[in-house]
C-alpha positions as protocol buffer text, in pm:
chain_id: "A"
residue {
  index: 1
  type: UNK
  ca { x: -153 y: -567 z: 695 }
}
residue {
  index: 2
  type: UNK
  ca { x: -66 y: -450 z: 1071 }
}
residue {
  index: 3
  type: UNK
  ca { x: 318 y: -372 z: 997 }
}
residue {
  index: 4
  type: UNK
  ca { x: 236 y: -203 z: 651 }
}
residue {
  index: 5
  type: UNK
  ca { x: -68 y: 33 z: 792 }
}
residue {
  index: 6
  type: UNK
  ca { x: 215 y: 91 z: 1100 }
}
residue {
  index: 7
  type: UNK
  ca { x: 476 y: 157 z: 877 }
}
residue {
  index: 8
  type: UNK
  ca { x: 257 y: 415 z: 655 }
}
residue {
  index: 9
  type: UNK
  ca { x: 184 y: 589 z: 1036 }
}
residue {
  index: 10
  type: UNK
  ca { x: 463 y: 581 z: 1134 }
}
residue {
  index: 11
  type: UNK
  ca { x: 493 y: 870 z: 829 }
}
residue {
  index: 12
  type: UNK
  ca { x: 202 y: 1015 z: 830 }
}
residue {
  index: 13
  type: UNK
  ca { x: 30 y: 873 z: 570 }
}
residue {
  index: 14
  type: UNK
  ca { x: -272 y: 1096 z: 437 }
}
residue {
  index: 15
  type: UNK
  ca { x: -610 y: 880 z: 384 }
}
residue {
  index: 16
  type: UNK
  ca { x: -486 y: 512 z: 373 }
}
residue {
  index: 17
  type: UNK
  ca { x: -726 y: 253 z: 284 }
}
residue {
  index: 18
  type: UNK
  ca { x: -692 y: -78 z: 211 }
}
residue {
  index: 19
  type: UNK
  ca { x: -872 y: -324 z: -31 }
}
residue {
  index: 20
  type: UNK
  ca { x: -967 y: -663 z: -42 }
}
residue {
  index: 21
  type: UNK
  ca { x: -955 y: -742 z: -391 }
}
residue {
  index: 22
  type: UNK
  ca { x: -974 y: -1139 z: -362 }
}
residue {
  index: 23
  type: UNK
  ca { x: -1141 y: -1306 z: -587 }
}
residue {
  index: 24
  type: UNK
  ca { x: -1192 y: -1001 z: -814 }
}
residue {
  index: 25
  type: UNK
  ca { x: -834 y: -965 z: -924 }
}
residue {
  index: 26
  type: UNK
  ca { x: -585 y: -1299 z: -979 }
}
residue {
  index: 27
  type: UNK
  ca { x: -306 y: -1082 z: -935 }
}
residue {
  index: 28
  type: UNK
  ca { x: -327 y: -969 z: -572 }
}
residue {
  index: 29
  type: UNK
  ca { x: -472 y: -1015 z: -296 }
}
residue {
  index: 30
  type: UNK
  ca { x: -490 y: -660 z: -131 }
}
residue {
  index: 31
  type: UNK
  ca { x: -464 y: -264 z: -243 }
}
residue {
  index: 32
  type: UNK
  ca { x: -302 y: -48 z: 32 }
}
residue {
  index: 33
  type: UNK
  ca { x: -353 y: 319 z: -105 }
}
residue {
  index: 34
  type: UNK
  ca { x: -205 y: 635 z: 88 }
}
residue {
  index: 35
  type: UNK
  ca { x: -141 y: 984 z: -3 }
}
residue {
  index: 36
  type: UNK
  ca { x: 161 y: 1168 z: 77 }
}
residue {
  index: 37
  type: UNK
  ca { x: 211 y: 1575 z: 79 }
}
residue {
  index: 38
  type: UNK
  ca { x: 464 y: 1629 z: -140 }
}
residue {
  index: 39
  type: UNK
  ca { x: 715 y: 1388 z: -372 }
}
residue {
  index: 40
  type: UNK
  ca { x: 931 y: 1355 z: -99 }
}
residue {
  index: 41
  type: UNK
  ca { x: 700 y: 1246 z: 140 }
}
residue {
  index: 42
  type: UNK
  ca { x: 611 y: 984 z: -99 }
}
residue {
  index: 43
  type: UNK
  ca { x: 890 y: 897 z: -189 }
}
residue {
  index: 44
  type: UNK
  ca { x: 986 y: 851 z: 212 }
}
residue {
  index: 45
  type: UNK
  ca { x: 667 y: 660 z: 311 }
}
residue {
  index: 46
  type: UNK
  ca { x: 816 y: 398 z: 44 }
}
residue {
  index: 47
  type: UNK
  ca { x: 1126 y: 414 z: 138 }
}
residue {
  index: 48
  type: UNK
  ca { x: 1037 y: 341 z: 513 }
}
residue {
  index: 49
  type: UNK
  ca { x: 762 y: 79 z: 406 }
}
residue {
  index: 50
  type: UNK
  ca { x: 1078 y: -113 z: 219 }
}
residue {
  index: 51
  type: UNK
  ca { x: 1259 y: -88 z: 517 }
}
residue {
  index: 52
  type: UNK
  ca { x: 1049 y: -130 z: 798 }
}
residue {
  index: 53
  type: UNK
  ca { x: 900 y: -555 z: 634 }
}
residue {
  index: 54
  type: UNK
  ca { x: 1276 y: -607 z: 519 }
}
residue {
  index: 55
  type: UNK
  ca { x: 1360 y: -753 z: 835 }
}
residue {
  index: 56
  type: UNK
  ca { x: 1043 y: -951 z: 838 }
}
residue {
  index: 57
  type: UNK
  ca { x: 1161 y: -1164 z: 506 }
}
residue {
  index: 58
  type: UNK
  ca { x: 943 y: -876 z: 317 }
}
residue {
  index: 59
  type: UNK
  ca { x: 1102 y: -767 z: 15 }
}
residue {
  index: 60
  type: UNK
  ca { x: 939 y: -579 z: -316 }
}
residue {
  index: 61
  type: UNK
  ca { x: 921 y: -821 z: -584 }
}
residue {
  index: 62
  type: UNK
  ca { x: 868 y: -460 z: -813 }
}
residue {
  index: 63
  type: UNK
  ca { x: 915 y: -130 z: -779 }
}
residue {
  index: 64
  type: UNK
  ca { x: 785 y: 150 z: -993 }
}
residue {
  index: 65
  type: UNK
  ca { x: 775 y: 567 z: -930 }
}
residue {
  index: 66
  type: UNK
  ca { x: 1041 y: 603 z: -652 }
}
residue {
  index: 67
  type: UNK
  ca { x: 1249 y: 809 z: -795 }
}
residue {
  index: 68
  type: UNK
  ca { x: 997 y: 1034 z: -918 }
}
residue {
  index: 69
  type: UNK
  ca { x: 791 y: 1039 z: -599 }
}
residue {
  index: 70
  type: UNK
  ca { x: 517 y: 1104 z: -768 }
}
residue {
  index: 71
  type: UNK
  ca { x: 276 y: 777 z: -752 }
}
residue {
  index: 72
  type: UNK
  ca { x: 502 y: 492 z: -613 }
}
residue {
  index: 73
  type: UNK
  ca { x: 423 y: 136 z: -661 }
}
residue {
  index: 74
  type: UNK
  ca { x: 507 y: -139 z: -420 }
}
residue {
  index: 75
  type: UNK
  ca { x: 445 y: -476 z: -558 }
}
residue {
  index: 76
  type: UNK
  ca { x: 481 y: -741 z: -316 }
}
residue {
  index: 77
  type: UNK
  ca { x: 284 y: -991 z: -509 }
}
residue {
  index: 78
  type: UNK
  ca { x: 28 y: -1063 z: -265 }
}
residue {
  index: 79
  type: UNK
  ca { x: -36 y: -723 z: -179 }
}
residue {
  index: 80
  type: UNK
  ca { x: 37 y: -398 z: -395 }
}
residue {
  index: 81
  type: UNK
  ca { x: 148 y: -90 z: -251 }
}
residue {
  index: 82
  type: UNK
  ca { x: -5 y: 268 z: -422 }
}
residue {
  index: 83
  type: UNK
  ca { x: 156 y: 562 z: -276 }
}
residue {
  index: 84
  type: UNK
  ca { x: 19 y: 914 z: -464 }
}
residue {
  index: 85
  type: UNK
  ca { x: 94 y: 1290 z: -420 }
}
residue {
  index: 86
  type: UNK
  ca { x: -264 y: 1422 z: -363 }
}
residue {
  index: 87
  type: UNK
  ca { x: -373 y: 1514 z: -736 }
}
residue {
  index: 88
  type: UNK
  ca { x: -249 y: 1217 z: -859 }
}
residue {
  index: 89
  type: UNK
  ca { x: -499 y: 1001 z: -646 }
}
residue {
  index: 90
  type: UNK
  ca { x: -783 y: 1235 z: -745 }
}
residue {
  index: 91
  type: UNK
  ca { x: -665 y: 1185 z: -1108 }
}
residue {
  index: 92
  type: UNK
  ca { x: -643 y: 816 z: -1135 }
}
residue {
  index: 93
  type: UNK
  ca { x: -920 y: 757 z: -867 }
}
residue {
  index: 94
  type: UNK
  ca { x: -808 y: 391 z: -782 }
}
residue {
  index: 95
  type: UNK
  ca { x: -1057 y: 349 z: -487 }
}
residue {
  index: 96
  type: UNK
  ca { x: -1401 y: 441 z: -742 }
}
residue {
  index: 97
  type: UNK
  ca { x: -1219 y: 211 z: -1007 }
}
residue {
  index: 98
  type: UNK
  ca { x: -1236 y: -70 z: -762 }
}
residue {
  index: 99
  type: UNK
  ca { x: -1521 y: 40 z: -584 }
}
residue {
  index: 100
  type: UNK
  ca { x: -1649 y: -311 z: -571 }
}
residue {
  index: 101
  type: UNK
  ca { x: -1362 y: -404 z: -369 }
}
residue {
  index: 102
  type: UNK
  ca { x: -1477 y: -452 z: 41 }
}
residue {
  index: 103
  type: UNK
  ca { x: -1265 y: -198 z: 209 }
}
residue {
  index: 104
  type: UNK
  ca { x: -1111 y: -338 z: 522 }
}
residue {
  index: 105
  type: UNK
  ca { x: -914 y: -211 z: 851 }
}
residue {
  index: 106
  type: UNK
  ca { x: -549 y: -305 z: 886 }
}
residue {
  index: 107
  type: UNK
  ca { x: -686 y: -397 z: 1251 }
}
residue {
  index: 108
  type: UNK
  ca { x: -907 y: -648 z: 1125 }
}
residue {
  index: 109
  type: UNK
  ca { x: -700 y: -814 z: 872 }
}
residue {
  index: 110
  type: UNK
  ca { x: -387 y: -796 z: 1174 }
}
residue {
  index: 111
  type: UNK
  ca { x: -589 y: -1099 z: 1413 }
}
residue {
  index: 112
  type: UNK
  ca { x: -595 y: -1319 z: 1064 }
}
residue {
  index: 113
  type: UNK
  ca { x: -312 y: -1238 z: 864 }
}
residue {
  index: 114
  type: UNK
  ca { x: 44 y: -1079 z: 900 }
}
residue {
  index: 115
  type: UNK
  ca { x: 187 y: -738 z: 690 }
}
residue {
  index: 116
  type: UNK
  ca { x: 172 y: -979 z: 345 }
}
residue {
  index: 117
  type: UNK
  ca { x: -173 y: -1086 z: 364 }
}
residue {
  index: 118
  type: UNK
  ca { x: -217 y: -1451 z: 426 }
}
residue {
  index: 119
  type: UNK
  ca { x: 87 y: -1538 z: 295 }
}
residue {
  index: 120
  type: UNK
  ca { x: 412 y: -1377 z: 277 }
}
């Protein structure tokens, strides 16, 4: 989780959070939600994200929203990226809809676990 959380800063991510969704979802491990300013600074936090784990061996397995900039989705299997211009996050409120999800610190998951969770 360290390199994605460093990657969103690196952009200025607005409000990132990430949750732990194991064992309440089969499909991923980990939510990583940020908010961006404006389509375009969505649409760059994903574009950096991409590029900044690429080197790592990190690749999307899906990609949905880019283009549009308004809610981008990074699905990297074991974690899924949510990137949202500001009244789309307040629309779709992801964080209440899995608000039994443990929210945890991209420090904390960093000493156990590398950008993909613990696999990658």
């Amino acid at each position: 989780m360290q390199r994605v959380a460093e990657a969103l800063a690196d952009r200025k991510a607005v409000d990132a959070v990430v949750l732990d969704l194991r064992g309440l979802c089969g499909a991923t491990d980990y939510f990583i939600i940020a908010s961006g300013t404006s389509d375009a600074h969505v649409r760059g936090m994903a574009d950096h994200l991409m590029t900044a784990l690429a080197p790592h061996g990190i690749s999307p397995h899906h990609v949905e929203g880019l283009a549009q900039g308004r809610w981008v989705l990074l699905d990297y299997i074991d974690f899924v990226v949510h990137l949202f211009h500001p009244e789309l996050r307040d629309f779709y409120q992801l964080e209440r809809l899995w608000g039994d999800a443990p929210v945890v610190s991209a420090a904390r998951e960093a000493g156990g676990a590398d950008a993909a969770g613990a696999k990658g």
